[in-house]
BALOBA-1460 file (C-alpha; in Angstrom, 3 decimals):
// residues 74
<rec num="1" residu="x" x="10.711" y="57.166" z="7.532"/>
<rec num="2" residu="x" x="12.772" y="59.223" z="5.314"/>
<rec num="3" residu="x" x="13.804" y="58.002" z="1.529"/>
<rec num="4" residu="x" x="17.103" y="58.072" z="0.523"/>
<rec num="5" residu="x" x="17.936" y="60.659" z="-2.209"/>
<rec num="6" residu="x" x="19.381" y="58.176" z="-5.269"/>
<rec num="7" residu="x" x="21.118" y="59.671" z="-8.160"/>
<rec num="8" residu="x" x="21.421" y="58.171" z="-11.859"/>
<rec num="9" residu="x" x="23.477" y="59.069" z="-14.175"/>
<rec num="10" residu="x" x="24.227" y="57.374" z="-17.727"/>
<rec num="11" residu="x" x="27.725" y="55.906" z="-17.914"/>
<rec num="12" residu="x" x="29.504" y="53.923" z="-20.806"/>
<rec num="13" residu="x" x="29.017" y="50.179" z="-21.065"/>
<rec num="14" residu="x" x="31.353" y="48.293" z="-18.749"/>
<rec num="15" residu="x" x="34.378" y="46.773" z="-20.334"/>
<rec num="16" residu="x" x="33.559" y="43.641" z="-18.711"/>
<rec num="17" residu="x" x="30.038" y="44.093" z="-19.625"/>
<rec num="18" residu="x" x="28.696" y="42.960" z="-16.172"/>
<rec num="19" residu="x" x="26.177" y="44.640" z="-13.525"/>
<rec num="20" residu="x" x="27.221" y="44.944" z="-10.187"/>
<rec num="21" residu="x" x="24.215" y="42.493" z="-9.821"/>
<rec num="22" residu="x" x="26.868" y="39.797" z="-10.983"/>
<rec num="23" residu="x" x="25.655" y="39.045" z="-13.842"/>
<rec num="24" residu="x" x="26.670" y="39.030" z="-17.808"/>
<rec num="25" residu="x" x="24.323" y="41.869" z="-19.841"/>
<rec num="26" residu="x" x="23.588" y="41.490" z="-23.287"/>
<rec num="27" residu="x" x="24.271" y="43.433" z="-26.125"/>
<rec num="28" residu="x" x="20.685" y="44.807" z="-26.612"/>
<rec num="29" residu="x" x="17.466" y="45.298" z="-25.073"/>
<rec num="30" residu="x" x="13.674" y="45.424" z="-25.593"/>
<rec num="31" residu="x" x="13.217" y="48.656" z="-23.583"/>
<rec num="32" residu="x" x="8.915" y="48.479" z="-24.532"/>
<rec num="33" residu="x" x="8.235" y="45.120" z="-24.422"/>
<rec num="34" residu="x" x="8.188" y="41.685" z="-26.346"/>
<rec num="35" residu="x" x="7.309" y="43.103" z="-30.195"/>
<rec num="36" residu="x" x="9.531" y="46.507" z="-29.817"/>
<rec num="37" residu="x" x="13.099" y="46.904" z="-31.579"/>
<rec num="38" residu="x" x="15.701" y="45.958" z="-29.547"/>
<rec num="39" residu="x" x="18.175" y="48.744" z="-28.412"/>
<rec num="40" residu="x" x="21.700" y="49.280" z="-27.207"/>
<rec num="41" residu="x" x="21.491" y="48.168" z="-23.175"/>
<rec num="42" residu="x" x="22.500" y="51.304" z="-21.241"/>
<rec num="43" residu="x" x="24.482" y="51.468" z="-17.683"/>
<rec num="44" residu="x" x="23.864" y="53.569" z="-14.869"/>
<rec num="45" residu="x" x="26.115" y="54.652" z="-12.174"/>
<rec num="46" residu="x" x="23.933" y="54.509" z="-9.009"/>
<rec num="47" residu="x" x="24.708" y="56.846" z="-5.571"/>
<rec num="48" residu="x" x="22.749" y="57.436" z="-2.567"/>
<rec num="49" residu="x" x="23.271" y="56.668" z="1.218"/>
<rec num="50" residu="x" x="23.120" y="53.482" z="2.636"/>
<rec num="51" residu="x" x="22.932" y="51.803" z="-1.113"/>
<rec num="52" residu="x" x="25.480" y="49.678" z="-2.929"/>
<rec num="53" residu="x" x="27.782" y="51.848" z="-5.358"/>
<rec num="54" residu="x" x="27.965" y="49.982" z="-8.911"/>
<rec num="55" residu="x" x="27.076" y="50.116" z="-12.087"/>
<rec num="56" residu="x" x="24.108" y="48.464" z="-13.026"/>
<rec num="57" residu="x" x="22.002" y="47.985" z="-15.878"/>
<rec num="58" residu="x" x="19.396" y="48.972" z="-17.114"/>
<rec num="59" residu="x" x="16.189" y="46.510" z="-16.700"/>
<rec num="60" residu="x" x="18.036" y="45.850" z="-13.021"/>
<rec num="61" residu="x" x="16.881" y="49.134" z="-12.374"/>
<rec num="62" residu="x" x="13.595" y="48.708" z="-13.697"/>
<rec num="63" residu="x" x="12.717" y="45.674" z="-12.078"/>
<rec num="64" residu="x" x="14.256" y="47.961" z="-8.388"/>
<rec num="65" residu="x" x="11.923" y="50.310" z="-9.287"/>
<rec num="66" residu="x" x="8.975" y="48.008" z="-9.899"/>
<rec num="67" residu="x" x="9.545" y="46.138" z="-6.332"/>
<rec num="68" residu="x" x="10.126" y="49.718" z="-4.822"/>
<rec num="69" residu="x" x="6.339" y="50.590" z="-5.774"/>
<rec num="70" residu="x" x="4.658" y="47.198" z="-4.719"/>
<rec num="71" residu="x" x="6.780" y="47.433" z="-1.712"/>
<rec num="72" residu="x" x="5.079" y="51.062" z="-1.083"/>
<rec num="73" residu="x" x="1.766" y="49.920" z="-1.933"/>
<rec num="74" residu="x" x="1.715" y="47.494" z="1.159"/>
Protein backbone atom coordinates (compact mmCIF):
# COMPACT_ATOMS: atom_id res chain seq x y z
CA UNK A 1 0.00 0.00 0.00
CA UNK A 2 1.33 3.27 -0.97
CA UNK A 3 1.22 6.51 1.55
CA UNK A 4 -0.07 9.52 0.45
CA UNK A 5 2.49 12.37 0.08
CA UNK A 6 0.92 15.22 2.73
CA UNK A 7 2.22 18.67 2.68
CA UNK A 8 2.24 21.32 5.68
CA UNK A 9 2.71 24.50 5.49
CA UNK A 10 2.28 27.32 8.30
CA UNK A 11 -0.60 29.68 7.55
CA UNK A 12 -2.01 32.71 9.63
CA UNK A 13 -4.57 32.07 12.34
CA UNK A 14 -8.08 31.79 10.92
CA UNK A 15 -10.25 34.82 11.29
CA UNK A 16 -12.85 32.69 12.65
CA UNK A 17 -10.35 30.96 14.71
CA UNK A 18 -11.78 27.43 14.00
CA UNK A 19 -10.12 24.03 12.63
CA UNK A 20 -11.63 22.42 9.90
CA UNK A 21 -12.11 19.76 12.71
CA UNK A 22 -15.16 22.07 13.74
CA UNK A 23 -14.08 23.17 16.54
CA UNK A 24 -13.19 26.68 18.43
CA UNK A 25 -9.04 26.88 19.09
CA UNK A 26 -7.71 28.77 21.78
CA UNK A 27 -5.53 31.51 21.95
CA UNK A 28 -2.44 29.56 23.21
CA UNK A 29 -0.95 26.30 23.60
CA UNK A 30 1.30 24.07 25.75
CA UNK A 31 3.32 22.74 22.77
CA UNK A 32 5.75 20.42 25.63
CA UNK A 33 3.45 19.43 27.98
CA UNK A 34 1.50 20.32 31.28
CA UNK A 35 4.45 22.63 33.18
CA UNK A 36 5.80 24.34 29.73
CA UNK A 37 4.90 28.12 28.74
CA UNK A 38 2.09 28.35 26.79
CA UNK A 39 2.57 29.61 23.13
CA UNK A 40 0.73 31.26 20.29
CA UNK A 41 -1.48 28.11 18.65
CA UNK A 42 -0.27 27.84 15.04
CA UNK A 43 -2.45 26.70 11.79
CA UNK A 44 -1.51 24.55 9.11
CA UNK A 45 -2.81 24.33 5.67
CA UNK A 46 -2.93 20.55 4.95
CA UNK A 47 -2.76 18.95 1.04
CA UNK A 48 -2.37 15.53 -0.15
CA UNK A 49 -4.60 13.10 -2.22
CA UNK A 50 -7.51 11.58 -1.04
CA UNK A 51 -7.36 13.90 2.36
CA UNK A 52 -9.67 16.67 3.48
CA UNK A 53 -8.30 20.27 2.44
CA UNK A 54 -8.57 22.68 5.65
CA UNK A 55 -6.86 24.34 7.93
CA UNK A 56 -6.27 22.74 11.02
CA UNK A 57 -4.52 23.25 14.10
CA UNK A 58 -1.96 22.46 15.55
CA UNK A 59 -2.37 19.62 18.44
CA UNK A 60 -5.16 18.20 15.69
CA UNK A 61 -2.25 17.37 13.86
CA UNK A 62 -0.40 15.98 16.58
CA UNK A 63 -2.89 13.83 17.92
CA UNK A 64 -3.24 12.57 13.50
CA UNK A 65 0.12 11.90 13.77
CA UNK A 66 0.07 10.00 17.05
CA UNK A 67 -2.96 7.61 15.76
CA UNK A 68 -1.02 7.41 12.35
CA UNK A 69 1.95 5.58 14.30
CA UNK A 70 -0.19 3.23 16.60
CA UNK A 71 -2.19 2.59 13.57
CA UNK A 72 1.28 1.44 11.81
CA UNK A 73 2.41 -0.40 14.70
CA UNK A 74 -0.56 -2.95 14.36
Amino acid sequence: MMKPTITYKEVKRPVDNMCANGHLCSEYYRRNGPHSPQEAMRFFSITGEGLPKGIYCEPCLVIANHLARVKEKK
